[in-house]
TIKE-781071 format. One record per residue (C-alpha): y, x, z; residue number from 1; residue in three letters. Coordinates in nm, 2 decimals, padded with zeros to 4 digits. Example, Ala and Ser with C-alpha at 12.3 -4.5 7.8 and 13.67 -1.06 7.14 Angstrom:
<atoms>
      y      x      z pos code
 -00.45  01.23  00.78   1  ala
 -00.11  01.37  00.71   2  ser
</atoms>
This chain:
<atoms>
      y      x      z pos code
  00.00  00.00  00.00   1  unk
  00.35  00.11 -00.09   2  unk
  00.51  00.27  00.20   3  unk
  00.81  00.10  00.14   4  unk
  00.69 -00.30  00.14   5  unk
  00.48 -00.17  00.45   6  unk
  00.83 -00.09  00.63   7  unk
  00.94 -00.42  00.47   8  unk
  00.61 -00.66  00.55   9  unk
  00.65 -00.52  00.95  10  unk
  01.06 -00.57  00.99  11  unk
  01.04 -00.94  00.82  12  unk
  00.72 -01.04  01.01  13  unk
  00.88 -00.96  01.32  14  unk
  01.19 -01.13  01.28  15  unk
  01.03 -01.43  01.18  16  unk
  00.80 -01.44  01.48  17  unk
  01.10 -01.38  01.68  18  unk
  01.35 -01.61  01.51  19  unk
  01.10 -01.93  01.43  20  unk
  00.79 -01.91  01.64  21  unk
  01.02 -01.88  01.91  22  unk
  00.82 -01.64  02.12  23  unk
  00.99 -01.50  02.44  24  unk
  00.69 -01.34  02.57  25  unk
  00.78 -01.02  02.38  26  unk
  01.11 -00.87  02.33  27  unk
  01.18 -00.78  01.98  28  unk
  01.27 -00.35  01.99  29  unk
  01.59 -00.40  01.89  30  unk
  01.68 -00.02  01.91  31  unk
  01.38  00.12  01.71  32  unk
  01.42 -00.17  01.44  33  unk
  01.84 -00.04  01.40  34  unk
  01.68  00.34  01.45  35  unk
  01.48  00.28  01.09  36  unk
  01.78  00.06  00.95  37  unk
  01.99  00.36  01.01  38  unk
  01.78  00.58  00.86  39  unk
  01.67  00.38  00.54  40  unk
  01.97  00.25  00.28  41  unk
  01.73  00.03  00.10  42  unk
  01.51 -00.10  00.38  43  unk
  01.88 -00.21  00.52  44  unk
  01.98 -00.35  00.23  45  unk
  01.71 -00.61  00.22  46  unk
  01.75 -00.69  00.59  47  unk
  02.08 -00.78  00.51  48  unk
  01.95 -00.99  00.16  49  unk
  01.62 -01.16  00.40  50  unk
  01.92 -01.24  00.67  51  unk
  02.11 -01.43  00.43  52  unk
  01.83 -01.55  00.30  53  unk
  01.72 -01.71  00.58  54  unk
  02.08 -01.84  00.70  55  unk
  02.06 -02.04  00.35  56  unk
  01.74 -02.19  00.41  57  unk
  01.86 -02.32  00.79  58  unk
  02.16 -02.47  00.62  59  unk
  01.93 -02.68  00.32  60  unk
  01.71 -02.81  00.60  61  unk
  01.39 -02.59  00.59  62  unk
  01.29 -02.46  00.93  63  unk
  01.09 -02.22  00.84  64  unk
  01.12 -01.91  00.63  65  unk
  00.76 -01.90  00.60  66  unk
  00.75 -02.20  00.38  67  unk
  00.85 -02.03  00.10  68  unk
  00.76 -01.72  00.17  69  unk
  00.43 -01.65  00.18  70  unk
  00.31 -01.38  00.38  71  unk
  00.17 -01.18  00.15  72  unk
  00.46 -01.18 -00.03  73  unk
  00.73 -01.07  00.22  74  unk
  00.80 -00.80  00.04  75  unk
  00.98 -00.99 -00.23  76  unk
  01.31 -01.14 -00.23  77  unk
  01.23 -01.44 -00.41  78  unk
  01.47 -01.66 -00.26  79  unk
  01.83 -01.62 -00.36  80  unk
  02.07 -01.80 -00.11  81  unk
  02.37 -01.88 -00.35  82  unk
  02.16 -02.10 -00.44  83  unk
  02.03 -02.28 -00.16  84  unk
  02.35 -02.29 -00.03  85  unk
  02.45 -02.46 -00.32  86  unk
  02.18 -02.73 -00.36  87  unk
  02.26 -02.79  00.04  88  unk
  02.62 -02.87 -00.07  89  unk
  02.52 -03.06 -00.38  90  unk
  02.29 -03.29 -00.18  91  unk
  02.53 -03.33  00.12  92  unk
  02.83 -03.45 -00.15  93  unk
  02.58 -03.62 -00.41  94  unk
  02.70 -03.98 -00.43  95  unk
  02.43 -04.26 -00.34  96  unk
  02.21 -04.39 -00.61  97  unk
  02.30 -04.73 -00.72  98  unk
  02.08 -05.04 -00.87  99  unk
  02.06 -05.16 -01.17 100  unk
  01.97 -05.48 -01.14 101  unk
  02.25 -05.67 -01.04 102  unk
  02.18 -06.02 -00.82 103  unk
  02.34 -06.29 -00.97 104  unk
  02.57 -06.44 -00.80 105  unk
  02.56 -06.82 -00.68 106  unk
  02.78 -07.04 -00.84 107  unk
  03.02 -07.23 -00.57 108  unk
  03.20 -07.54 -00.66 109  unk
  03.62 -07.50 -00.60 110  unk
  03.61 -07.82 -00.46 111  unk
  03.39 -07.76 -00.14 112  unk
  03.48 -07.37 -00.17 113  unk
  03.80 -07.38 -00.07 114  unk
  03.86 -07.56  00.32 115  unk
  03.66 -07.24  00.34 116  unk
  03.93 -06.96  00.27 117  unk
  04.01 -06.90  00.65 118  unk
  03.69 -06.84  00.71 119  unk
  03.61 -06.63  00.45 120  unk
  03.92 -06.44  00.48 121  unk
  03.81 -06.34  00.84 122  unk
  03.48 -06.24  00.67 123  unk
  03.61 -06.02  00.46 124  unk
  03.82 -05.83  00.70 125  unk
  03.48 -05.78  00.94 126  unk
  03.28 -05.70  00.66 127  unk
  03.56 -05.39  00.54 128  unk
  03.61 -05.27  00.86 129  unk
  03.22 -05.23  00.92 130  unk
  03.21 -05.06  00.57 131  unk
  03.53 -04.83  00.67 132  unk
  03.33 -04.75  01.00 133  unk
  02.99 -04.67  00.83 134  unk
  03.21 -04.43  00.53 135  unk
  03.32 -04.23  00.82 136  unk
  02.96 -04.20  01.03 137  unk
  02.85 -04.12  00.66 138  unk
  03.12 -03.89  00.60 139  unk
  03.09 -03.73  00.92 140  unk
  02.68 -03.70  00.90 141  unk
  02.71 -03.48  00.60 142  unk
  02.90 -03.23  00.80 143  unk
  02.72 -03.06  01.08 144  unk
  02.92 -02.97  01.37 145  unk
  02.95 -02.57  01.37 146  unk
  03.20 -02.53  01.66 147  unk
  03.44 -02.63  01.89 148  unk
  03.78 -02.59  02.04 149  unk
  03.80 -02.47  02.37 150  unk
  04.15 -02.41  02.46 151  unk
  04.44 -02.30  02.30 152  unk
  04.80 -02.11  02.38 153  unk
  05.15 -02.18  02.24 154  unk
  05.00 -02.22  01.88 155  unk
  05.17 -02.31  01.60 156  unk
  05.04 -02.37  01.21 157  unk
  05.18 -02.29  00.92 158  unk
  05.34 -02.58  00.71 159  unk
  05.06 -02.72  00.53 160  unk
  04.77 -02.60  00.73 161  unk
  04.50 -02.80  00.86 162  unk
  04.55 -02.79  01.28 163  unk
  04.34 -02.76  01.56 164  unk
  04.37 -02.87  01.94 165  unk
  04.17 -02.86  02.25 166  unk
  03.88 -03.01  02.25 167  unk
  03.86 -03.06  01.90 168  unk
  03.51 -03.02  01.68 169  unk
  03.49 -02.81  01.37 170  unk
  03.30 -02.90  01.10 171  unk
  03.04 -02.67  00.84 172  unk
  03.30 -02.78  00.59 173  unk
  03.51 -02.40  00.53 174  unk
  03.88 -02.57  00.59 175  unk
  04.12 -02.32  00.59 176  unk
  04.33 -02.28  00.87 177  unk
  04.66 -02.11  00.86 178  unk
  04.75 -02.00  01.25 179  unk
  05.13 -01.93  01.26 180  unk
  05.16 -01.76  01.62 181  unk
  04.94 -01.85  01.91 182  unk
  04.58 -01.80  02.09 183  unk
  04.30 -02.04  02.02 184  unk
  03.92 -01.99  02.13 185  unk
  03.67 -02.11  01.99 186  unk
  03.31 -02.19  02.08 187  unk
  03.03 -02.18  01.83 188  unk
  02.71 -02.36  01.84 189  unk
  02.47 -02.09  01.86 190  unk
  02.74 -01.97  02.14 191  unk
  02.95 -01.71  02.01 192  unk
  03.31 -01.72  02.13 193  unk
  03.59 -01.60  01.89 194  unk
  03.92 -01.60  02.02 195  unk
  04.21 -01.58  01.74 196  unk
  04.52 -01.42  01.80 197  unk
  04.76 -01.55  01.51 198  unk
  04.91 -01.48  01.24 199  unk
  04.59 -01.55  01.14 200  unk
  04.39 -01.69  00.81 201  unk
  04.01 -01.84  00.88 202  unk
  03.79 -02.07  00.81 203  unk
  03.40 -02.20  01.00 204  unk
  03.12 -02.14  00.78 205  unk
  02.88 -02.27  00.98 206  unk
  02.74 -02.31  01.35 207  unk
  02.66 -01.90  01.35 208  unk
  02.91 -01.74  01.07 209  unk
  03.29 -01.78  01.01 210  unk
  03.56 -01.61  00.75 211  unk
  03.86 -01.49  00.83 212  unk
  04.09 -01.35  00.58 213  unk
  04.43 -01.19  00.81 214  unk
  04.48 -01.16  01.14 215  unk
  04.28 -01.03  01.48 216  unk
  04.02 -01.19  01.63 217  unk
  03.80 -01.09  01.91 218  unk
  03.44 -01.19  01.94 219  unk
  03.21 -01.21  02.22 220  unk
  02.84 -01.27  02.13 221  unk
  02.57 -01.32  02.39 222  unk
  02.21 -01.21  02.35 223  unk
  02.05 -01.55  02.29 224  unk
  02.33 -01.55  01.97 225  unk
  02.22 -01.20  01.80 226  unk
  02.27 -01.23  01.43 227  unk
  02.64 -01.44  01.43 228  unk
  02.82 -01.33  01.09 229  unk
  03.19 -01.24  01.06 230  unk
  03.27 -01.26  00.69 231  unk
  03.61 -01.05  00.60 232  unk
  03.72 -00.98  00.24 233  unk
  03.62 -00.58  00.22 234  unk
  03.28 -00.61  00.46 235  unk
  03.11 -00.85  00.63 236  unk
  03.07 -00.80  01.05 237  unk
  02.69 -00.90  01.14 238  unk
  02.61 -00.89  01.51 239  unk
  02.34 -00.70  01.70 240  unk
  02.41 -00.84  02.06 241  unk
  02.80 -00.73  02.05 242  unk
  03.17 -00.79  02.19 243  unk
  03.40 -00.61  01.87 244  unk
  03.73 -00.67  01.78 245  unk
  03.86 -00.72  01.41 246  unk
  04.16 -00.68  01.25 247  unk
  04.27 -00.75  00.90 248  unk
  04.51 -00.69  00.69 249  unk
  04.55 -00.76  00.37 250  unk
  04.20 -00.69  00.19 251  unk
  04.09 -00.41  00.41 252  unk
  03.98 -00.43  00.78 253  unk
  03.91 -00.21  01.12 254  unk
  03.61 -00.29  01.35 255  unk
  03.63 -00.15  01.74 256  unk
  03.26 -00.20  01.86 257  unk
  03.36 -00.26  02.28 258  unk
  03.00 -00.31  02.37 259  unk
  02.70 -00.36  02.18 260  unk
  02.57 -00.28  01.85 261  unk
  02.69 -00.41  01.49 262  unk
  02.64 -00.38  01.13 263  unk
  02.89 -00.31  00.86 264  unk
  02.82 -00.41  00.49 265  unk
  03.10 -00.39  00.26 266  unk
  03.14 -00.67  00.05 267  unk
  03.15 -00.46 -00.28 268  unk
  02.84 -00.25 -00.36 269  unk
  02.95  00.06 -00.54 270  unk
  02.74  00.36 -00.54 271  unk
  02.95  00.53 -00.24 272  unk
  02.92  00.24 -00.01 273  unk
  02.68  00.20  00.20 274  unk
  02.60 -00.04  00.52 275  unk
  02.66  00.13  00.87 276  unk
  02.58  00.01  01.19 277  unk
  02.83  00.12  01.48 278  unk
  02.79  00.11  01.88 279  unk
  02.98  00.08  02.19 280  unk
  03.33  00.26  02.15 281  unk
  03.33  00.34  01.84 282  unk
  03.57  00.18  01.54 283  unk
  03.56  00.18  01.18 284  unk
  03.81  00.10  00.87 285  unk
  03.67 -00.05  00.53 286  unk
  03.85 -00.01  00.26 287  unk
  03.86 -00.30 -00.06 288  unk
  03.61 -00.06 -00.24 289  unk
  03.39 -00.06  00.03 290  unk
  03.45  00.28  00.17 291  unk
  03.32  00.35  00.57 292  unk
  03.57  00.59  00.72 293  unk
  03.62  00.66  01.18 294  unk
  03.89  00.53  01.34 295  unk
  04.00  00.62  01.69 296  unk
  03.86  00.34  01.92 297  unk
  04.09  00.15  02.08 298  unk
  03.98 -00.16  02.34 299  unk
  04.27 -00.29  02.44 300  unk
  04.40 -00.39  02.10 301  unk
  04.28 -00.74  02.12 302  unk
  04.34 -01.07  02.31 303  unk
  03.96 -01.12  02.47 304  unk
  04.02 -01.40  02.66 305  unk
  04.32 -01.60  02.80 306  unk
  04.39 -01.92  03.07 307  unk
  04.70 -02.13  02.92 308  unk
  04.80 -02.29  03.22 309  unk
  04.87 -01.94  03.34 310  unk
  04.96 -01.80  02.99 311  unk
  04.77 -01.51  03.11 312  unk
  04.65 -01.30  02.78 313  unk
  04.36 -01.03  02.86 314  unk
  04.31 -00.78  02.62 315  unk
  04.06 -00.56  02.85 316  unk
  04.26 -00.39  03.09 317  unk
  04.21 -00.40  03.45 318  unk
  04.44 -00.57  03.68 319  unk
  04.76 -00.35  03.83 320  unk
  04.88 -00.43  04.13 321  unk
  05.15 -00.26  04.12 322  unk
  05.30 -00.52  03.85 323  unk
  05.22 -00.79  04.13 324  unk
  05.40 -00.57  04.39 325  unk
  05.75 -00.59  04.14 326  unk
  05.71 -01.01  04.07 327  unk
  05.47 -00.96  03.75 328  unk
  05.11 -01.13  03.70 329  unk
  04.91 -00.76  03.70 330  unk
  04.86 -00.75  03.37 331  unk
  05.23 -00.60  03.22 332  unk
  05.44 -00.33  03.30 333  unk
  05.60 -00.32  03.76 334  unk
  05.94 -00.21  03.69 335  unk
  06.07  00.04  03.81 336  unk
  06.23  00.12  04.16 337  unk
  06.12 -00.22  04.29 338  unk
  06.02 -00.28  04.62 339  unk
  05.95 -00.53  04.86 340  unk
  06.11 -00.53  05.19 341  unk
  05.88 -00.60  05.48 342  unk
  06.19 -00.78  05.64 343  unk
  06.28 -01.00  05.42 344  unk
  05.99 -01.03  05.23 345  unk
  06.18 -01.00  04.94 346  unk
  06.21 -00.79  04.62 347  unk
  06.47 -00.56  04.68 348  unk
  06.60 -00.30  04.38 349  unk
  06.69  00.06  04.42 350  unk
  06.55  00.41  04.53 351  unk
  06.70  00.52  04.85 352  unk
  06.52  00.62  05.17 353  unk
  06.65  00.42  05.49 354  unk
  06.60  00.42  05.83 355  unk
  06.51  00.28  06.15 356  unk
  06.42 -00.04  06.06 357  unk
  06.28 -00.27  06.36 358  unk
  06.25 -00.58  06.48 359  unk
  05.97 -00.73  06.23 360  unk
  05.85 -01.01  06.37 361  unk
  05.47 -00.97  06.31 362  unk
  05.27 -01.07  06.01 363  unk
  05.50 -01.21  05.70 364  unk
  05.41 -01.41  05.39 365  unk
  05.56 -01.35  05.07 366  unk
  05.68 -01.66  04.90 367  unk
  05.76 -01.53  04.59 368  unk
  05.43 -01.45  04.45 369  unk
  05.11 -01.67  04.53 370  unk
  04.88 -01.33  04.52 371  unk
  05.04 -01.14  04.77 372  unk
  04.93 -01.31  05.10 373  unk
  05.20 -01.09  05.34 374  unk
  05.30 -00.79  05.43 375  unk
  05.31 -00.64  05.81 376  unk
  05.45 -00.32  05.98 377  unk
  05.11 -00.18  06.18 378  unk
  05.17 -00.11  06.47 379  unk
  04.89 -00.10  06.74 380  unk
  05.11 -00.01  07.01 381  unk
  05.15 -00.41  07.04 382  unk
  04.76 -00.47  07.11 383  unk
  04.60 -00.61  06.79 384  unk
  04.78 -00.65  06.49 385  unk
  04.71 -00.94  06.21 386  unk
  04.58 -00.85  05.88 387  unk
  04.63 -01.17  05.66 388  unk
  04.67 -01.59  05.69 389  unk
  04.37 -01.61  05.84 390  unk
  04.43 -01.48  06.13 391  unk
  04.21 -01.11  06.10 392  unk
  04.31 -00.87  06.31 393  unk
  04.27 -00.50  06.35 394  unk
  04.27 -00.33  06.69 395  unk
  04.28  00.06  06.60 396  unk
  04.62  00.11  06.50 397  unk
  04.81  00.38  06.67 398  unk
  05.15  00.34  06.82 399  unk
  05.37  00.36  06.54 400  unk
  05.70  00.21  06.76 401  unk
  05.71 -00.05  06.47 402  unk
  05.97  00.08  06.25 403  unk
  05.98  00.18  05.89 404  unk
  06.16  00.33  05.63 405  unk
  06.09  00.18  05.29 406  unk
  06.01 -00.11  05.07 407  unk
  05.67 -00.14  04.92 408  unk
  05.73 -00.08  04.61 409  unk
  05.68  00.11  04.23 410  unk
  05.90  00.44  04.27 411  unk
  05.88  00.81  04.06 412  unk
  06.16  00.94  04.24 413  unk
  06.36  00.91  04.63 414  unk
  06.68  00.95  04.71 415  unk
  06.72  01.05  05.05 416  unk
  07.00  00.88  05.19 417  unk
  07.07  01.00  05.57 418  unk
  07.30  01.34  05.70 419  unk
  07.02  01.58  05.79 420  unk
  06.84  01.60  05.46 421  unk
  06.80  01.95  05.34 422  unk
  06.83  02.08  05.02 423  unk
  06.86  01.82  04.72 424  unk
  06.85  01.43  04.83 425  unk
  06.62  01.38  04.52 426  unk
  06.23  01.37  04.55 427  unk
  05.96  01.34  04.30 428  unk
  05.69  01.12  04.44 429  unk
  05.41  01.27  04.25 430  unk
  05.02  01.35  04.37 431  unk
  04.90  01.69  04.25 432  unk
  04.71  01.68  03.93 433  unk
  04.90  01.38  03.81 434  unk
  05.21  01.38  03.57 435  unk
  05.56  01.36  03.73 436  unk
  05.73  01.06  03.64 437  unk
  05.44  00.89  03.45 438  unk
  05.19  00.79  03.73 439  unk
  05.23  00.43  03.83 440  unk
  05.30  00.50  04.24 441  unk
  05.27  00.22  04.48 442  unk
  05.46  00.41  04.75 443  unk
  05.41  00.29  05.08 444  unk
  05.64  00.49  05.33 445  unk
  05.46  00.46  05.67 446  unk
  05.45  00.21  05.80 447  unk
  05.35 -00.04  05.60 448  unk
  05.08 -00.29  05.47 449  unk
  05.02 -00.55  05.25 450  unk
  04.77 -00.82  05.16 451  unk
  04.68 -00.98  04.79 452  unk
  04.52 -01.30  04.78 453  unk
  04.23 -01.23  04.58 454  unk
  04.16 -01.60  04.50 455  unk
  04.49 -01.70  04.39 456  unk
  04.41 -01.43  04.08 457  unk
  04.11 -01.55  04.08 458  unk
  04.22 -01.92  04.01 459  unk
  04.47 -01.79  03.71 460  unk
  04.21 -01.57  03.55 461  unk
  03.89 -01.79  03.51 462  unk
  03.80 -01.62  03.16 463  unk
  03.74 -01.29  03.42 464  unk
  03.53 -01.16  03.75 465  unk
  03.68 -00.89  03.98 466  unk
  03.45 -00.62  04.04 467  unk
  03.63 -00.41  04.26 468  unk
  03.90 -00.22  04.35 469  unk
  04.02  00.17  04.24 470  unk
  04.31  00.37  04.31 471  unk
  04.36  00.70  04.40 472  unk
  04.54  00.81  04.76 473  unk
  04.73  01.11  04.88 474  unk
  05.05  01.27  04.99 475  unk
  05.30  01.39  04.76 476  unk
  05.47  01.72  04.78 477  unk
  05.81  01.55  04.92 478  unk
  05.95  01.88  05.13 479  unk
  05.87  02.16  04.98 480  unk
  05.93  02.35  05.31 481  unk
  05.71  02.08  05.49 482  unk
  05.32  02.17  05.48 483  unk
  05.27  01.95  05.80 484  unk
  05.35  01.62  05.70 485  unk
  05.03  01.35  05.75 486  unk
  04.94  00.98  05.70 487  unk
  04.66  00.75  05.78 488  unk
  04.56  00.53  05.52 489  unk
  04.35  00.24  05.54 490  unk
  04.20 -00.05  05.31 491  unk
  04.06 -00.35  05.45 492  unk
  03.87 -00.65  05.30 493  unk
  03.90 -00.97  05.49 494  unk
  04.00 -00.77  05.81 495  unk
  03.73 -00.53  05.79 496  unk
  03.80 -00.16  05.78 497  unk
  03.60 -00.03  05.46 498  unk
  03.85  00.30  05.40 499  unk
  04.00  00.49  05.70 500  unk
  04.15  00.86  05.62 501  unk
  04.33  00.99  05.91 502  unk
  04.58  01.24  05.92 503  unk
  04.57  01.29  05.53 504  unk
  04.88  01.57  05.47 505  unk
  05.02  01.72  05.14 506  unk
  04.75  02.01  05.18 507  unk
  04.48  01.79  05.06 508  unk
  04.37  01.69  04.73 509  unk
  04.40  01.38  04.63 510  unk
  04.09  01.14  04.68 511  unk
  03.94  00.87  04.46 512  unk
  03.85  00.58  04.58 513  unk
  03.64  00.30  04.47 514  unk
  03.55 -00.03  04.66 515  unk
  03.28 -00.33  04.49 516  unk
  03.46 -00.64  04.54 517  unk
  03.23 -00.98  04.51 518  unk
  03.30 -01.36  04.46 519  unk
  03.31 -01.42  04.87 520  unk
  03.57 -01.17  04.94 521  unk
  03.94 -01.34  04.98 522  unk
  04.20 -01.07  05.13 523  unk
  04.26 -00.71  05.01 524  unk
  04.46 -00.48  05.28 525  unk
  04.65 -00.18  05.19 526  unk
  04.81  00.00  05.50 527  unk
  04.96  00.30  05.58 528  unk
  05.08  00.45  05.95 529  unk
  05.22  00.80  06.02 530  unk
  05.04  01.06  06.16 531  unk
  05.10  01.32  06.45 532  unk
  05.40  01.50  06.28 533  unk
  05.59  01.20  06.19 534  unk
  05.82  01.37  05.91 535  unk
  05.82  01.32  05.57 536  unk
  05.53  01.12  05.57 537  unk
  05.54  00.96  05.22 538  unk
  05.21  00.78  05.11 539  unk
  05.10  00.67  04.73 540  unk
  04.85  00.48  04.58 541  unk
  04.82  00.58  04.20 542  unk
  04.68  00.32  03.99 543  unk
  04.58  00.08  04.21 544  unk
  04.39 -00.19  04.03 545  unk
  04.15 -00.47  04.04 546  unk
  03.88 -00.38  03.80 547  unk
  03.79 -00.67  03.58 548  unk
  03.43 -00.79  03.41 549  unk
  03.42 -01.07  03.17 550  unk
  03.29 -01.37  03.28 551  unk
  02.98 -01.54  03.14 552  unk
  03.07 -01.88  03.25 553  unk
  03.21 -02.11  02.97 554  unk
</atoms>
């Protein structure tokens, strides 16, 4: 036997087993199956041909691919699904055969017919609105439904276009939709979710395969969906168990694989085109002639999910607190030199150091933003001192006399403000290692704390989990002539101490940390008290954010 129809007898009678005999006893080897696809142009090739193939037969009704091919023929494509597609469409749209043979109608004297026009007025009216009704079940049963709206943000068509709005089912029927500006997501049978960021030109093959001409779209394919079809005009996008990104412009296109495997085929066959199959964090561009050539991956490019009550767009990227600290929703950019003050409670602008700053009357909430719960000056000198709303306390807190010196707040560089400052009343609050000016510093200035309310984020970003929380703590090199200056750090979650560095000075290197965060937790406690030599003793938290999983539940 030929080697080749060997290779091609073994791939096909697997995928069939797997696709239409529906066993789930066995997983399907996925990785060796792309191994040899990778290796083997023409064995590709006509995986890609028997994949279409069977997609055609699906759509013209016949449930098996082994009806018309017989096994010991799999190594023939005998089947060409233009055409089936065709015939499908053809008998969906063919009008309904009519009679011949006309009944005669019965002949009705004028004289008795017409006392009767009332009545048969009413008739007729009944007997066209049950024909209107039965058009439109008719009309509606030739098109399979294929996919459905699931929400949608601040869209707007183009003049002209068909429109789409929550809720609303998409038919097998490849309307062309013309998206102006906006986010829609979509959810296909099979259950694939594609979410659209316009401008944007597509259309809904069927329940596992769309089009899209221009624009970005973002899909995210679980495993029980392997094989959905993205068609674009220079290659076509089918998926191996994937989440990609895809954006295209005019008649070329760039593919960012974010997790998964994928298969490129480029939709013009020349003889220095050939089908590629990517994986996780890597990107491609296709060319209108079909040409494969790298791109530098990039996975925050697109919109992967949104919530539009919260007009919260997530294109990948974790959750900075820091932009929550300076009024934001954690996923732009804190400004700058923003602070909150843990008197007021209250966003307060500027860089200056100041001083002695008592009297806070114990744990605060913060009105202005539903995820921070409050902020607090530790202070264990007054017994135990509350964490959060709840009422969690902590009870190893060292006297700090309950004073501090600075908002909580986004800052690159301090100016010291008081008459005893030596040298120049600028500092650079930077951690060694990490760029001056660039790092995004949450500087908290013993003493401090501050809780988020991890289930008001949780509430505005549905389309996400939270995972955990990173960030990276240490002691700037404020004086230079200081090398004595220490902090304490702590993080808590729901009151309990999970990080506790003590005496932490501009010596050490700056530590990593890293915390798991699950469903049950609520409150997330940052807090900061100053050590034996209370000088100088600056404290930052680079980077801290939530990290962020996409969430299976739709």
């Amino acid at each position: 036997m030929d080697k080749n129809i060997k290779k091609r007898r073994e791939l096909i009678q697997a995928i069939i087993g797997k696709l239409e005999n529906q066993d789930m006893t066995s997983e399907l080897d996925f990785d060796s199956i792309a191994h040899e696809l990778e290796n083997d142009p023409e064995l590709l090739n006509f995986y890609v041909d028997f994949m279409i193939q069977h997609s055609g037969l699906t759509q013209a009704g016949i449930n098996s691919h082994a009806q018309v091919l017989n096994p010991d023929n799999l190594d023939h494509c005998v089947i060409n699904s233009t055409i089936l597609t065709q015939l499908s469409f053809e008998e969906r749209n063919a009008p309904t055969m009519e009679s011949k043979n006309e009944i005669p109608k019965p002949i009705v004297k004028p004289l008795y017919f017409k006392r009767y026009y009332p009545l048969v007025g009413m008739f007729a009216i009944l007997i066209s609105c049950i024909v209107s009704t039965v058009f439109w079940i008719d009309m509606h049963d030739n098109k399979a439904v294929a996919a459905q709206v699931v929400d949608t943000c601040q869209t707007k068509w183009k003049s002209g276009s068909y429109k789409l709005t929550n809720n609303d089912l998409i038919y097998d029927n490849n309307k062309k939709y013309k998206l102006k500006q906006g986010t829609i997501k979509i959810l296909f049978e099979d259950g694939a979710q594609v979410v659209i960021n316009g401008p944007a030109e597509f259309s809904v093959t069927n329940n596992d395969r769309m089009q899209i001409e221009s624009g970005k779209i973002f899909v995210h394919v679980p495993s029980k969906s392997i094989g959905f079809r993205v068609d674009t005009p220079s290659c076509d996008i089918v998926d191996l168990g994937t989440e990609f990104g895809i954006n295209v412009n005019s008649r070329e296109a760039e593919v960012h694989l974010i997790e998964g495997k994928a298969m490129l085929v480029p939709s013009v066959k020349l003889k220095d085109s050939f089908s590629e199959i990517i994986t996780e964090n890597q990107a491609r561009h296709i060319t209108s002639g079909g040409q494969i050539s790298e791109r530098p991956f990039n996975g925050t490019e697109f919109v992967r999910d949104f919530d539009s009550k919260s007009k919260i767009l997530w294109n990948g990227k974790d959750l900075s607190l820091t932009d929550i600290v300076t009024g934001g929703n954690g996923f732009g950019l804190p400004e700058e030199n923003s602070g909150i003050d843990p008197k007021t409670c209250q966003i307060v602008h500027g860089n200056s150091e100041c001083r002695n700053n008592y009297d806070i009357n114990g744990y605060q909430s913060v009105s202005f933003s539903k995820y921070i719960d409050g902020v607090f000056v530790p202070d264990g000198g007054n017994g135990d001192v509350q964490l959060n709303s709840s009422g969690q306390t902590y009870d190893q807190f060292c006297d700090t006399g309950g004073d501090y010196f600075m908002p909580i707040g986004v800052y690159s560089y301090i100016t010291l403000c008081y008459s005893n400052a030596t040298g120049s009343n600028t500092k650079s609050i930077h951690l060694e290692g990490y760029p001056e000016g660039k790092s995004v510093n949450l500087c908290m200035h013993a003493n401090s704390g501050i809780t988020f309310d991890l289930d008001n984020i949780r509430k505005d970003i549905g389309f996400a989990n939270i995972k955990g929380f990173t960030s990276v703590i240490g002691i700037p090199v404020t004086y230079e002539d200081q090398e004595d200056v220490c902090v304490d750090f702590y993080v808590f979650i729901d009151g309990k101490a999970v990080i506790v560095r003590k005496e932490v000075s501009n010596r050490d290197k700056p530590e990593k940390i890293s915390i798991p965060i699950t469903d049950e937790m609520r409150f997330l406690t940052l807090a900061t008290t100053e050590g034996e030599q209370n000088y100088g003793d600056w404290s930052v938290f680079v980077d801290p954010v939530l990290k962020l999983e996409k969430s299976d539940e739709e």
